[in-house]
C-alpha positions in Angstrom: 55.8 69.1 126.2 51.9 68.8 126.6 49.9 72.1 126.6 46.4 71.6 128.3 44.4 75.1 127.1 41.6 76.3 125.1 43.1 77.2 121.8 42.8 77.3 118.6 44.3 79.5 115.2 41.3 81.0 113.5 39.5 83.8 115.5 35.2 82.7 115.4 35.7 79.0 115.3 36.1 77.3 117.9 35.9 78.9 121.2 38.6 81.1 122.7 39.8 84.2 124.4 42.2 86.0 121.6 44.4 87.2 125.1 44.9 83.9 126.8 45.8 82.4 123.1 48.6 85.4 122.3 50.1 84.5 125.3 50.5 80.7 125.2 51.8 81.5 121.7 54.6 83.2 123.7 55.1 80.4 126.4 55.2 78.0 123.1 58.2 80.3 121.7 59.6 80.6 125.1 59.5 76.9 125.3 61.5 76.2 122.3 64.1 78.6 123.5 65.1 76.6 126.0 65.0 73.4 124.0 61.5 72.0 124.6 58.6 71.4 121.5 55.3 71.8 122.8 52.1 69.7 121.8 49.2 72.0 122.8 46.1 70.1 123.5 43.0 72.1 123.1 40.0 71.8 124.8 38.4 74.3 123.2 34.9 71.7 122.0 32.6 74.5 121.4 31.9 76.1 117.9 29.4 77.5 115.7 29.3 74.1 113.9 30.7 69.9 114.2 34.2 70.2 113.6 35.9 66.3 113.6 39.0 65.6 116.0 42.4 66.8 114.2 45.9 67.7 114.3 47.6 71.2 113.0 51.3 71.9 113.0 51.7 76.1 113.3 55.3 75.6 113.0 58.7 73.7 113.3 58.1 73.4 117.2 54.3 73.7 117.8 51.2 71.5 117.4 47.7 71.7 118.0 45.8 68.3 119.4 41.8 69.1 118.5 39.1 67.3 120.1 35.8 66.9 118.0 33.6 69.9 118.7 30.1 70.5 119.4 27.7 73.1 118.2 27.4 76.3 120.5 24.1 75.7 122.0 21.9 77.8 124.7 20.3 74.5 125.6 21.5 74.0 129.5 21.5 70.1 129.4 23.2 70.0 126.1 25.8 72.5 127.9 26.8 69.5 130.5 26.6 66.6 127.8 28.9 68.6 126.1 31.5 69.4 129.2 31.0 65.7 129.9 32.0 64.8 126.5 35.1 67.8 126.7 36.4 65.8 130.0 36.1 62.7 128.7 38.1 63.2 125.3 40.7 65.1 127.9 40.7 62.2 130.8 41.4 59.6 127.8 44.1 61.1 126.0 46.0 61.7 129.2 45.2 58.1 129.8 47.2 56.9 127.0 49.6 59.9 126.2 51.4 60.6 129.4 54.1 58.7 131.4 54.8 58.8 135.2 57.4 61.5 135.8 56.4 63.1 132.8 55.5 67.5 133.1 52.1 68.6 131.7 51.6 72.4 131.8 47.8 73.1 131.8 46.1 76.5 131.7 43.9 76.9 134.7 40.6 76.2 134.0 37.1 75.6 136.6 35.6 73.4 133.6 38.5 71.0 133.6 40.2 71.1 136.9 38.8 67.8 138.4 39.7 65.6 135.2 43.8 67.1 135.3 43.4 66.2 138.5 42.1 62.7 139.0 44.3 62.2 135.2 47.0 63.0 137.6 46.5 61.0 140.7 46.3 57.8 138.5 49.2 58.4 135.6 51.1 60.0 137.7 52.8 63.0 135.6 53.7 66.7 137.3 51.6 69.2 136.9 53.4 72.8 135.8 50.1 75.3 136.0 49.6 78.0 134.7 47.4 80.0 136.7 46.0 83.2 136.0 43.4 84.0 138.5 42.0 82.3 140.9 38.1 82.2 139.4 36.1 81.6 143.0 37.6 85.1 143.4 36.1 86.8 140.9 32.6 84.9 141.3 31.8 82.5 143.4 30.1 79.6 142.0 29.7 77.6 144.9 31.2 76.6 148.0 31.7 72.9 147.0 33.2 75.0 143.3 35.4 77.0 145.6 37.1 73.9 147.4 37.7 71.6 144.9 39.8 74.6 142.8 41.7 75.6 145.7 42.7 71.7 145.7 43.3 71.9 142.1 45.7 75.0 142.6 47.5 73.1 145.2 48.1 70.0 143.9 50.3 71.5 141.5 54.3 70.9 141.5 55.1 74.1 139.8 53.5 77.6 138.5 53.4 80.0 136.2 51.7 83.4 137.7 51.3 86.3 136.1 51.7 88.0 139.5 53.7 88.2 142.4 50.3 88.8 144.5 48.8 85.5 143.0 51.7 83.9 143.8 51.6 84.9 147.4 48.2 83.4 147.4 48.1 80.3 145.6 51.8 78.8 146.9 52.7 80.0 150.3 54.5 77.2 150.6 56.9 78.1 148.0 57.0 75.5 145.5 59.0 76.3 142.0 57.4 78.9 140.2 58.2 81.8 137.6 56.2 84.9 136.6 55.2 85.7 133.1 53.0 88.8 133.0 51.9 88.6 129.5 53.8 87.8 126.0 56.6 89.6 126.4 56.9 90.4 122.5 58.0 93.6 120.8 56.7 95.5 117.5 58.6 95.8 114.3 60.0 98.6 113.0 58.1 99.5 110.4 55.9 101.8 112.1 56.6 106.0 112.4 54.8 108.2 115.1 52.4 110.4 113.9 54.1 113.8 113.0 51.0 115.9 112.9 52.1 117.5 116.0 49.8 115.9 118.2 50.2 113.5 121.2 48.5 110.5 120.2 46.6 108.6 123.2 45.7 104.8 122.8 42.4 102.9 124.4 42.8 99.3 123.4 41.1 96.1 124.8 37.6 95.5 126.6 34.5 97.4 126.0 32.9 95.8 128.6 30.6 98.5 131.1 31.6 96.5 133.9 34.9 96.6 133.7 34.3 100.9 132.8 38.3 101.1 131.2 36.5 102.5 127.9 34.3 105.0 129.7 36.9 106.2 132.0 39.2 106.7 128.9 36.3 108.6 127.1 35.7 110.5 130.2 39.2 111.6 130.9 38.9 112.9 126.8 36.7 116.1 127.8 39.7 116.6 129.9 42.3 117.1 127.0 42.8 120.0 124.3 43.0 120.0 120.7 47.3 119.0 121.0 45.3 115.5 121.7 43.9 113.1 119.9 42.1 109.4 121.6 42.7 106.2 119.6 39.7 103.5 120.5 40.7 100.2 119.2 38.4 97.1 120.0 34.4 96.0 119.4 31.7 95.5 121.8 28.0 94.6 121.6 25.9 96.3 119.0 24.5 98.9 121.8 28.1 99.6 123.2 28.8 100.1 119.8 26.2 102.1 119.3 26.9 104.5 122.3 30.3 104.6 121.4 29.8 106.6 117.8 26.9 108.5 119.9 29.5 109.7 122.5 32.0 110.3 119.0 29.4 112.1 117.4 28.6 114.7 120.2 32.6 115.1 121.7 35.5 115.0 119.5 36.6 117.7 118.4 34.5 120.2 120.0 34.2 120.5 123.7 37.4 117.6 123.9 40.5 116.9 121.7 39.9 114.8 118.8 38.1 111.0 119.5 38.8 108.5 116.9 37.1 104.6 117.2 39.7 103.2 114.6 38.1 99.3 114.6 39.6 96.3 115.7 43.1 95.5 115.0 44.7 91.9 115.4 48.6 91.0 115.1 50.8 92.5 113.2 48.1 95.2 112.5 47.6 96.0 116.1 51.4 96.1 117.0 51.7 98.4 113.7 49.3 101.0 114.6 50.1 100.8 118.4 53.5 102.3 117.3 52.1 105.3 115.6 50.9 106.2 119.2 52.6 108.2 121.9 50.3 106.9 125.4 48.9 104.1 126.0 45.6 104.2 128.7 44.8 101.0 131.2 42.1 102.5 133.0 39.7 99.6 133.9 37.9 99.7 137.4 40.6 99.4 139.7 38.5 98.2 142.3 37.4 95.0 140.4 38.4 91.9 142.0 40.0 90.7 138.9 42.5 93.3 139.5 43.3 91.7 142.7 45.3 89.1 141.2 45.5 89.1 137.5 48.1 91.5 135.3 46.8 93.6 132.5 47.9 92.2 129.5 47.6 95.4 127.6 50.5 96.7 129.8 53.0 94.4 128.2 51.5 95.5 124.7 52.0 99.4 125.2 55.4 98.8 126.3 56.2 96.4 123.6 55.7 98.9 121.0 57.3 102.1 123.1 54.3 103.7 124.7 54.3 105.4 128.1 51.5 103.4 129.9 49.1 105.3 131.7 47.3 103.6 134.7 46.1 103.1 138.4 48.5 101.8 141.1 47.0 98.6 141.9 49.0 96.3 143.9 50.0 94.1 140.9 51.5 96.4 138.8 53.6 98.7 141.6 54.6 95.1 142.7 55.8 94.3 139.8 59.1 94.6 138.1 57.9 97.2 135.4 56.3 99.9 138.1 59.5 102.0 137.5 57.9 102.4 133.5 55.0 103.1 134.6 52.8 106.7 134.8 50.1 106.1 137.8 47.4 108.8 138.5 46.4 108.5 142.3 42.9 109.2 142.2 40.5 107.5 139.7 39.1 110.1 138.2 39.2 111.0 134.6 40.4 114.6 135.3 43.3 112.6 137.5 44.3 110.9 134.2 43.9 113.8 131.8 46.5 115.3 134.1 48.5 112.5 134.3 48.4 112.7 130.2 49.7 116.0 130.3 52.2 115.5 132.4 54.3 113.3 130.5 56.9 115.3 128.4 56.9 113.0 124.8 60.0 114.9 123.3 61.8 112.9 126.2 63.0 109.4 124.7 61.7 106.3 126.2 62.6 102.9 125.6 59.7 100.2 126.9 60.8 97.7 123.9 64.1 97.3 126.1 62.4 96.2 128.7 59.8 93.6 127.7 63.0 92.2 126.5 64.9 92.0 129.2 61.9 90.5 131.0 61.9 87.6 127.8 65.4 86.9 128.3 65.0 86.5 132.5 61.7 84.6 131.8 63.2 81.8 129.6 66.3 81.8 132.3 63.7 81.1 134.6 61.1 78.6 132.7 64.6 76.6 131.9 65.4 76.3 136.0 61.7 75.0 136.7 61.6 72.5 134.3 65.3 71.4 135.7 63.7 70.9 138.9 63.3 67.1 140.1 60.5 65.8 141.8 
């Protein structure tokens, strides 16, 4: 099966988001559960330098379609030659590699929306999208913008959502669809919790000021004792980094429990540290409008390697299968979450690995009826 997304394997070549990437890795695997290979087609063009069109395998059911790249630029015109030259290398190999009848699954994407589409209309294959958000909702680019994706979203035949409130928004009229929140993958078992006696609280993910999850979890720190210590795992701009050791520097240890920044951690490593850890915090801006729709894909990590996941009750996680799991504070304050953090008794077993695998299993049940569906 075709995979339409910006991907690629090496982190810093050609352009990608490391999240969106983990979890088509996971629809790949999920794919070849159920019997189907995938060809993933990236339109990822952009990197630091010319990269020639190519082919990779990554393993016995998964290949990787390159386009030739162009060099990252700040020059605006050379921007749209290159998003010209993106949709054209797309548009053409649709052209010749797809048959009427045929399912294409396609990440969601603004950038190349109207060449799946009009690829579509004249070829003639169904379109299984995958859509994560819906992008005119997070920032609205233009009204003309804002049309055409709504008609992209709807021209679909069937979905993937990570939500049940994207769902509700983008197919009303009930078309097949599944719901994947993120890669439902577990950690080893290599890994031991800490057995200095302390609970051992996890930040992961975006360092971002707008999106303030990395604040509020430093915030909610001066709110814990010595029995804690704060895990930051991640990178940010030089001056968030910079602010970051500052806020270290004057805090841990002293007038809040102990504040580690332990680097950025990918893969195995990630999984393998996560599971030396007792909590894990999601504590981004709840009122963002990205939180509207989308599911936080640290969520599905936490669980995966047994942490009790610490968060706000937006509508797409107490909608969700997993709210059960979950440890909400009510208020979004970081004293709400410090006492949220001290309310959860550790010594009591918890099993999260259970169920991100119990979602895998219902997932591929799923993903196997939708692709049974006829036209």
């Amino acid at each position: 099966m075709k995979y339409i997304c910006f991907y690629d394997t090496e982190i810093n070549r050609r352009t990608m988001k490391m999240a969106a990437v983990n979890k088509i890795n996971y629809i790949c695997s999920a794919l070849h559960q159920i019997g189907f290979d995938a060809e993933i087609v990236s339109c990822s063009t952009t990197a630091p330098y010319d990269i020639p069109a190519t082919t990779e395998r990554i393993n016995d059911y998964t290949t990787v379609t390159y386009f030739k790249t162009d060099k990252a630029t700040s020059s605006k015109l050379r921007k749209i030659t290159s998003l010209i030259r993106r949709n054209m290398a797309l548009f053409f190999y649709l052209m010749r590699h797809t048959q009427k009848g045929e399912t294409v699954l396609a990440y969601h994407s603004l950038s190349t929306m109207r060449c799946l589409r009009l690829a579509k209309k004249l070829k003639g294959f169904r379109l299984l999208l995958e859509a994560e958000e819906i992008y005119n909702d997070v920032f609205v680019r233009s009204s003309r913008n804002q049309k055409a994706e709504l008609a992209f979203l709807k021209s679909a035949e069937m979905y993937l959502f990570p939500t049940a409130v994207l769902a509700d928004k983008v197919n009303p009229d009930g078309k097949p669809q599944a719901i994947v929140y993120g890669a439902y993958e577990v950690g080893g078992e290599t890994s031991e919790r800490k057995s200095d006696g302390k609970v051992h609280v996890a930040y992961t993910g975006s360092f971002d000021p707008n999106k303030g999850g990395l604040w509020t979890a430093l915030e909610a720190a001066l709110h814990l004792n010595e029995q804690y210590c704060l895990h930051i795992l991640g990178t940010g701009t030089p001056d968030v980094m910079e602010k970051l050791n500052a806020f270290i520097d004057v805090h841990s240890g002293k007038d809040a429990c102990e504040i580690r920044y332990d680097g950025l951690r990918q893969g195995k490593d990630y999984t393998d540290y996560l599971q030396t850890c007792d909590i894990g915090l999601s504590t981004q801006n709840p009122d963002a409008s990205f939180n509207n729709t989308s599911f936080p894909s640290k969520v599905i990590s936490y669980l995966g390697c047994d942490l009790r996941v610490v968060t706000y009750p937006i509508e797409v996680l107490t909608r969700s299968e997993l709210a059960s799991d979950l440890f909400f504070y009510e208020t979004n304050s970081p004293e709400a979450i410090a006492d949220t953090i001290r309310a959860i008794d550790c010594s009591v077993p918890y099993d999260g690995k259970s169920r991100i695998r119990r979602l895998d299993a219902s997932f591929r049940r799923d993903l196997q009826s939708l692709l049974q569906t006829e036209s």
